[in-house]
C-alpha positions in Angstrom: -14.2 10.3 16.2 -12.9 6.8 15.6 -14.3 4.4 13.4 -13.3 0.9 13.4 -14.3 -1.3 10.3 -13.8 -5.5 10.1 -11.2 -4.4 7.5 -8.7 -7.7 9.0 -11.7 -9.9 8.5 -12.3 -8.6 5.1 -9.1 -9.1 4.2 -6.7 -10.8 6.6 -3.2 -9.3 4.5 -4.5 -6.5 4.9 -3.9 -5.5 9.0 -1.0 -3.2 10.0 -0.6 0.7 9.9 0.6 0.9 6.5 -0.4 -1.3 4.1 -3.7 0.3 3.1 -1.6 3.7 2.9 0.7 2.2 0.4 -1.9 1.0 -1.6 -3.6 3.9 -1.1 -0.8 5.7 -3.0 -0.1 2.9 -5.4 -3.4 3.4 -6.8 -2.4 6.2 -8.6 0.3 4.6 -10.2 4.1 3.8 -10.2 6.2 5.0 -7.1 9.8 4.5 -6.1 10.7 3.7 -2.5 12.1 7.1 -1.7 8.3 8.7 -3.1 6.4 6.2 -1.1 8.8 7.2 2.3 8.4 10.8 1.7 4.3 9.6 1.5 3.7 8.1 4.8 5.2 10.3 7.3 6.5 8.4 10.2 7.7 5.2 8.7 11.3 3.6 9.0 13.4 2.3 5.6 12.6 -1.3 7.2 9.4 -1.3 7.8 8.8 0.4 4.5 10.7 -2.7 3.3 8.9 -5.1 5.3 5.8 -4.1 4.3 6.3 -3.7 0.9 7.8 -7.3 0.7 4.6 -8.5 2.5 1.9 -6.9 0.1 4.1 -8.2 -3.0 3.8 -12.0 -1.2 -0.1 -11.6 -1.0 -0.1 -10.5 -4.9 -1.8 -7.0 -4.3 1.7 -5.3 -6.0 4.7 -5.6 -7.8 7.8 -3.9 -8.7 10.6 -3.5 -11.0 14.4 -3.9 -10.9 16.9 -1.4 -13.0 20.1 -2.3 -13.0 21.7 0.8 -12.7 23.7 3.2 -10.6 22.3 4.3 -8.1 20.0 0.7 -8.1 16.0 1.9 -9.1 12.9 -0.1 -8.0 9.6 0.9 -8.8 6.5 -0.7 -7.4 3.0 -0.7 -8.8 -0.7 -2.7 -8.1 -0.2 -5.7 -11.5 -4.0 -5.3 -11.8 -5.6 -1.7 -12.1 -9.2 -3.1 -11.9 -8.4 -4.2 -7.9 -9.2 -0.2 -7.3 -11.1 0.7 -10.3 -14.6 -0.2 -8.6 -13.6 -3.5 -6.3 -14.3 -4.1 -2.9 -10.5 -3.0 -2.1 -10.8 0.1 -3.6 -14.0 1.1 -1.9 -12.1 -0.2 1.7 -9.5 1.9 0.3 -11.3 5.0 0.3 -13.2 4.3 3.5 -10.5 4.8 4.9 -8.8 7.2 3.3 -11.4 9.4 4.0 -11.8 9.0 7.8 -8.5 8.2 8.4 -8.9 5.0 9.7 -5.7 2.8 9.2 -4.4 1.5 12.5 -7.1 -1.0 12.8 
Protein backbone atom coordinates (compact mmCIF):
# COMPACT_ATOMS: atom_id res chain seq x y z
CA UNK A 1 0.00 0.00 0.00
CA UNK A 2 0.99 3.52 -1.01
CA UNK A 3 0.36 6.45 0.96
CA UNK A 4 0.82 9.81 -0.38
CA UNK A 5 0.99 12.78 2.10
CA UNK A 6 0.97 16.86 1.02
CA UNK A 7 4.57 16.57 2.34
CA UNK A 8 5.71 19.31 -0.90
CA UNK A 9 2.96 21.56 0.32
CA UNK A 10 4.09 21.34 3.84
CA UNK A 11 7.26 21.98 3.03
CA UNK A 12 8.18 23.00 -0.57
CA UNK A 13 12.34 22.08 0.12
CA UNK A 14 11.44 19.31 1.05
CA UNK A 15 10.30 17.20 -2.44
CA UNK A 16 12.72 14.76 -4.05
CA UNK A 17 13.67 10.96 -3.20
CA UNK A 18 16.18 11.77 -0.67
CA UNK A 19 16.09 14.60 1.18
CA UNK A 20 13.73 13.36 3.97
CA UNK A 21 16.13 10.14 4.05
CA UNK A 22 19.04 12.29 4.79
CA UNK A 23 17.50 13.95 7.40
CA UNK A 24 16.11 11.01 8.43
CA UNK A 25 19.62 9.81 9.27
CA UNK A 26 20.96 13.20 10.35
CA UNK A 27 18.68 13.16 13.13
CA UNK A 28 20.66 10.94 14.92
CA UNK A 29 23.59 13.00 14.67
CA UNK A 30 26.84 13.70 12.76
CA UNK A 31 27.61 11.70 9.49
CA UNK A 32 30.30 11.85 6.92
CA UNK A 33 29.47 11.67 3.22
CA UNK A 34 30.76 8.15 2.78
CA UNK A 35 28.17 7.05 6.09
CA UNK A 36 25.26 8.85 4.53
CA UNK A 37 26.17 6.89 0.79
CA UNK A 38 26.46 3.66 2.41
CA UNK A 39 22.78 4.84 4.11
CA UNK A 40 20.64 5.31 1.23
CA UNK A 41 21.12 2.54 -1.04
CA UNK A 42 20.84 3.53 -4.64
CA UNK A 43 22.14 6.99 -4.61
CA UNK A 44 25.05 8.44 -6.93
CA UNK A 45 28.23 10.65 -5.28
CA UNK A 46 26.37 13.64 -7.25
CA UNK A 47 23.20 13.45 -6.32
CA UNK A 48 24.36 12.83 -2.80
CA UNK A 49 26.11 16.14 -3.41
CA UNK A 50 23.43 17.87 -4.94
CA UNK A 51 21.14 17.14 -2.40
CA UNK A 52 23.17 17.80 0.37
CA UNK A 53 24.06 21.25 -1.03
CA UNK A 54 20.29 21.95 -1.51
CA UNK A 55 19.17 21.08 2.23
CA UNK A 56 22.29 23.22 3.57
CA UNK A 57 20.76 26.29 1.21
CA UNK A 58 17.25 25.93 2.88
CA UNK A 59 19.03 25.92 6.50
CA UNK A 60 17.73 22.40 7.58
CA UNK A 61 21.79 21.27 7.98
CA UNK A 62 25.21 22.07 8.01
CA UNK A 63 28.53 20.69 7.85
CA UNK A 64 32.15 20.96 8.69
CA UNK A 65 35.43 21.27 6.87
CA UNK A 66 38.87 19.50 8.09
CA UNK A 67 41.64 20.38 6.49
CA UNK A 68 43.34 17.24 6.27
CA UNK A 69 44.46 14.37 4.19
CA UNK A 70 42.29 12.59 3.03
CA UNK A 71 39.76 16.12 3.13
CA UNK A 72 36.77 15.20 6.11
CA UNK A 73 33.28 16.86 6.01
CA UNK A 74 30.85 16.13 8.40
CA UNK A 75 27.24 17.24 8.20
CA UNK A 76 24.71 17.65 10.93
CA UNK A 77 20.81 19.32 11.46
CA UNK A 78 22.37 23.17 13.38
CA UNK A 79 19.12 22.93 15.44
CA UNK A 80 18.31 19.50 17.33
CA UNK A 81 14.77 20.86 18.43
CA UNK A 82 13.67 20.76 14.34
CA UNK A 83 13.20 16.80 15.24
CA UNK A 84 12.91 16.77 18.91
CA UNK A 85 8.90 17.12 18.76
CA UNK A 86 8.44 19.67 15.48
CA UNK A 87 6.25 19.22 12.77
CA UNK A 88 9.46 18.02 10.66
CA UNK A 89 10.25 15.38 12.86
CA UNK A 90 6.75 13.94 13.04
CA UNK A 91 6.76 14.23 8.82
CA UNK A 92 9.92 12.57 9.40
CA UNK A 93 8.74 9.67 10.99
CA UNK A 94 5.61 9.39 8.89
CA UNK A 95 7.49 8.49 6.58
CA UNK A 96 10.00 6.65 7.85
CA UNK A 97 7.63 4.34 8.91
CA UNK A 98 5.52 3.61 5.78
CA UNK A 99 8.21 4.22 3.59
CA UNK A 100 6.86 6.91 1.87
CA UNK A 101 9.64 9.19 0.28
CA UNK A 102 9.23 9.50 -3.44
CA UNK A 103 6.36 11.83 -3.17
Amino acid sequence: MILTVPWIMLFPGMGGKYKGRLLWYLKDGILRNGELRRKIIGITPKMLTQVLRELEEDGLISWTEYVEVPPRVEYHTPVSCYFDSGVIFQCLMFCHNFNVYNL
